[in-house]
C-alpha positions in Angstrom: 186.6 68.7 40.6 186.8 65.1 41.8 183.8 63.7 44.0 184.6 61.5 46.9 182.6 59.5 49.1 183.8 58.3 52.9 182.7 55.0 55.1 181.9 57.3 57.8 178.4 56.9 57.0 179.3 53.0 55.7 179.9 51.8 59.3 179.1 48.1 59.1 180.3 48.0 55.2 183.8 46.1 54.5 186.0 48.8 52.4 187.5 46.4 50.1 183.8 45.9 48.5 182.7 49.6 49.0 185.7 51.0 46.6 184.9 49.2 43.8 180.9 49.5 43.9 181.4 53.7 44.8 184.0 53.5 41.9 181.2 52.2 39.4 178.8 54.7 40.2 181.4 57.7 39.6 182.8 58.2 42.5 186.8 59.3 42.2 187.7 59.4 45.8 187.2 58.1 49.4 188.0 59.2 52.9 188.6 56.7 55.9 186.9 56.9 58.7 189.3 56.0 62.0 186.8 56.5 65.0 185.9 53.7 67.4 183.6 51.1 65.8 184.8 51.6 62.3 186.8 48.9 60.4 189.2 51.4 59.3 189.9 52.1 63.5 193.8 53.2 63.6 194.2 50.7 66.4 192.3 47.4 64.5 193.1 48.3 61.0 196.0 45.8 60.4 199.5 46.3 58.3 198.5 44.1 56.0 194.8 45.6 55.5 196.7 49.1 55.1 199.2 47.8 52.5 196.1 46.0 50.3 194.1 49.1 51.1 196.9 51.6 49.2 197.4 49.1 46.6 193.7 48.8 45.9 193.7 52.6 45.9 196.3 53.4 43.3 195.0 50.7 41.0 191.9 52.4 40.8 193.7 56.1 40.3 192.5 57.3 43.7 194.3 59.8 45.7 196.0 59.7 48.9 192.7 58.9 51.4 191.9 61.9 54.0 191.0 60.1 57.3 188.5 61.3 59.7 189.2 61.4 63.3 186.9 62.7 66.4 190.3 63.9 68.6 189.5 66.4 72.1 191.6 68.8 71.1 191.5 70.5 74.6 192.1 68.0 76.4 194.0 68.0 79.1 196.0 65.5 81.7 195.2 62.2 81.7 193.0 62.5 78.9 195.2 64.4 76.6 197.9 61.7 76.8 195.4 59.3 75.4 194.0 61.4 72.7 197.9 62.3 71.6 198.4 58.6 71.5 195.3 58.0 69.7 196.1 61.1 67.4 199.7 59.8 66.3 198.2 56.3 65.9 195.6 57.5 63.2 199.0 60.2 62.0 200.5 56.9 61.1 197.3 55.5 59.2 196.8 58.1 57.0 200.7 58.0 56.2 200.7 53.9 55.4 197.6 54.6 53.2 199.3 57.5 51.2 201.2 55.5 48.4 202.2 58.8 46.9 198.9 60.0 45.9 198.7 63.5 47.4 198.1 65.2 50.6 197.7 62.9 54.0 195.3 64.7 56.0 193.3 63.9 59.0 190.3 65.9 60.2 189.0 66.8 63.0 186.6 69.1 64.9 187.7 70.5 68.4 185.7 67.8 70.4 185.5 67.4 74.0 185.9 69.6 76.3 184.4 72.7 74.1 186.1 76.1 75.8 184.1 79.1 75.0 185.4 81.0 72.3 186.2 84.7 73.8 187.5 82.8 77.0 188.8 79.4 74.8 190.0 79.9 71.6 193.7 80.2 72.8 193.4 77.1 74.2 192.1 76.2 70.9 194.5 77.1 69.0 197.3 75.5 71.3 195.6 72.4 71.7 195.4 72.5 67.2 199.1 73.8 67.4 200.4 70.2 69.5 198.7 68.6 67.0 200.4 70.1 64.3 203.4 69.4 66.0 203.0 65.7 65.9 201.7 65.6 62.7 204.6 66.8 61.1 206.8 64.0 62.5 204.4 61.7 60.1 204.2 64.1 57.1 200.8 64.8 57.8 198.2 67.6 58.0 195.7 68.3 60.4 192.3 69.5 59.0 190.7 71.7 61.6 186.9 71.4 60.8 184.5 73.7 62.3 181.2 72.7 63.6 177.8 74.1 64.1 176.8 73.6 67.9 180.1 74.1 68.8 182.3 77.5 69.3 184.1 77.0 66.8 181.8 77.2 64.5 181.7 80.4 61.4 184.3 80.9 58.8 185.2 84.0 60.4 186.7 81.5 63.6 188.6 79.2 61.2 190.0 81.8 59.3 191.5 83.2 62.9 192.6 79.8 63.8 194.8 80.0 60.9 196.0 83.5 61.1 197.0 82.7 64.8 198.9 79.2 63.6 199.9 79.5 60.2 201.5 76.0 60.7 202.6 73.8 57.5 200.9 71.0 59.2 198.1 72.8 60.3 195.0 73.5 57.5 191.3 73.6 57.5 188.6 71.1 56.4 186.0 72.8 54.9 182.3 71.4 55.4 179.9 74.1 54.2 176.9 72.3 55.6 178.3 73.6 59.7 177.7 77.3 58.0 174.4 76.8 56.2 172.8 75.3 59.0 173.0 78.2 60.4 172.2 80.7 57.3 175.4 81.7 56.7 175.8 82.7 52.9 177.6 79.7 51.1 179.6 82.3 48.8 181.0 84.3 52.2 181.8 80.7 53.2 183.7 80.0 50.4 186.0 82.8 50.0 186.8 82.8 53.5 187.7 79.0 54.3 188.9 77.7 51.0 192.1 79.4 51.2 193.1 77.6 54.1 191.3 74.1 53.0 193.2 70.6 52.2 190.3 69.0 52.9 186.3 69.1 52.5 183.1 67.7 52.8 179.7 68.3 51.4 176.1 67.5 52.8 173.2 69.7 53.6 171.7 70.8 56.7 169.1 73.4 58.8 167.9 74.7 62.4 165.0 73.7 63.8 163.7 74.5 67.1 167.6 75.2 68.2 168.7 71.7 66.6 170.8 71.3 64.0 169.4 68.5 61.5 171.9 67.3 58.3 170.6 66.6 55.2 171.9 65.0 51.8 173.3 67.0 49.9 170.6 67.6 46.4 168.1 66.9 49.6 167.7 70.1 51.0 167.4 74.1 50.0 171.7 74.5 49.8 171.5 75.0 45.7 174.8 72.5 45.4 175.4 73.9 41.7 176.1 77.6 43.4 177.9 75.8 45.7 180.2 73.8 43.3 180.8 76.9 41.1 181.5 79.0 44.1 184.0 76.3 45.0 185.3 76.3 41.2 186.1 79.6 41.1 188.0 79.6 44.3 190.2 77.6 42.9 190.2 74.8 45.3 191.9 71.2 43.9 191.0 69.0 46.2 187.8 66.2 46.2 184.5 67.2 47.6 183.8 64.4 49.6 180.2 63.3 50.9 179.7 63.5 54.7 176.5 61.4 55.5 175.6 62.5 58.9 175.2 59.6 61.6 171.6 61.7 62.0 170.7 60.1 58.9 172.8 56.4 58.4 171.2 55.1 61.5 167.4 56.1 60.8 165.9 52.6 60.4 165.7 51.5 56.6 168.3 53.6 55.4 170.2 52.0 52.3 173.7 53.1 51.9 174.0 52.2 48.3 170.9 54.4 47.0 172.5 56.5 49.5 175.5 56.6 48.1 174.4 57.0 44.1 171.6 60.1 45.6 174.6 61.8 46.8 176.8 61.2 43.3 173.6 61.8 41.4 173.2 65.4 43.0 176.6 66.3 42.8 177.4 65.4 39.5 174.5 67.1 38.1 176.2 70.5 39.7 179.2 70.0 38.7 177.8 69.5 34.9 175.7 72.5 35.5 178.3 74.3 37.3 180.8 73.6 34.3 
């Protein structure tokens, strides 16, 4: 199992000096982050930043980079012409970034607006099915990724999603930490979702008072060696890559670097253990 790390929780971090440094602390993998704000933004990130981004990338044996996007799935007039726009834009990132490495996948959750699932999850699945559409033009595959808060949010709803698509272009991201915040066994998680999964990420998290608060993962109660051999066993060949929560890079004084070698620490403990 390879351990990845993403920029998503690197914001104000150039990429071209975060590879190397998450390289010599272990790391095997990175995702991109394309949202607004980002330096790896479909829209800003430049040809010639792409083509020294892939190169830099398969000099250092890294696979193909997953990119995360934050696209309204359900969107509709107006609004869903710009997020298809903005969805084939970051389509063609994770393509120029894939210099034959593997999979090119972008993630994302259902977003804005958020139907109700008995009433919505048609319109779920349509809105997942366009995407997929599109995607395949570019060669690439759209990581659905369940989140807790919204309604689309237990294995058991991801695993309908795909039994209502069953698209080539349309998989699941796995990120156990939407299910454990809400005490859902990570085992049951595991069996149901890694079937379907190209993609995944890894951090902790709990409800409090209604509230879902994300943790580290080796920071909370998730034991991440249960979870690694759990994830072993399924057989899933992928990277687990670490998703540091925007609820914990913008507390003041956080330091992305001991950040960054927590998370590898943690993980790389289970997967010794786990092996």
């Amino acid at each position: 199992m390879k351990l990845g790390y993403g920029n998503y929780g690197m914001k104000g971090v150039d990429i071209f000096e975060a590879l190397p440094r998450l390289q010599s602390m272990g790391y095997e993998a990175m995702e991109v982050c394309a949202r607004d704000g980002w330096q790896t933004e479909a829209d800003s990130f430049s040809p010639q930043d792409r083509n020294r981004l892939a190169a830099l990338l398969r000099r250092m044996d890294f696979p193909a980079p997953p990119v995360m996007e934050s696209l309204d799935v359900c969107a509709a007039g107006q609004e869903r012409t710009a997020m298809l726009r903005r969805a084939e834009a970051s389509f063609a990132l994770a393509g120029d970034l894939n210099d034959g490495g593997g999979l090119s996948v972008v993630t994302t959750t259902v977003g804005d607006p958020d139907p109700g699932w008995d009433a919505g999850r048609w319109q779920v699945r349509d809105g997942f099915l366009e995407l997929a559409d599109l995607a395949g033009r570019y060669g690439v595959i759209v990581a659905a990724e369940s989140h807790a808060g919204s309604h689309f949010d237990t294995p058991e709803k991801a695993v309908w999603l795909m039994d209502n698509t069953r698209h080539d272009h349309l998989k699941l991201n796995f990120d156990v930490s939407h299910f454990v915040a809400q005490g859902i066994d990570v085992r049951h998680s595991v069996e149901l979702c890694t079937p379907h999964a190209v993609h995944t990420h890894v951090k902790d998290g709990y409800t409090r008072d209604g509230a879902v608060c994300y943790q580290l993962p080796g920071e909370g109660r998730m034991d991440l060696t249960g979870y690694v051999s759990a994830v072993k066993e399924a057989g899933l060949a992928v990277p687990v890559y670490v998703e540091v929560s925007r609820q914990v890079s913008e507390r003041p004084g956080f330091d992305t670097w001991k950040t960054a070698q927590f998370c590898y620490n943690a993980l790389n403990k289970a997967r010794t253990e786990a092996a």
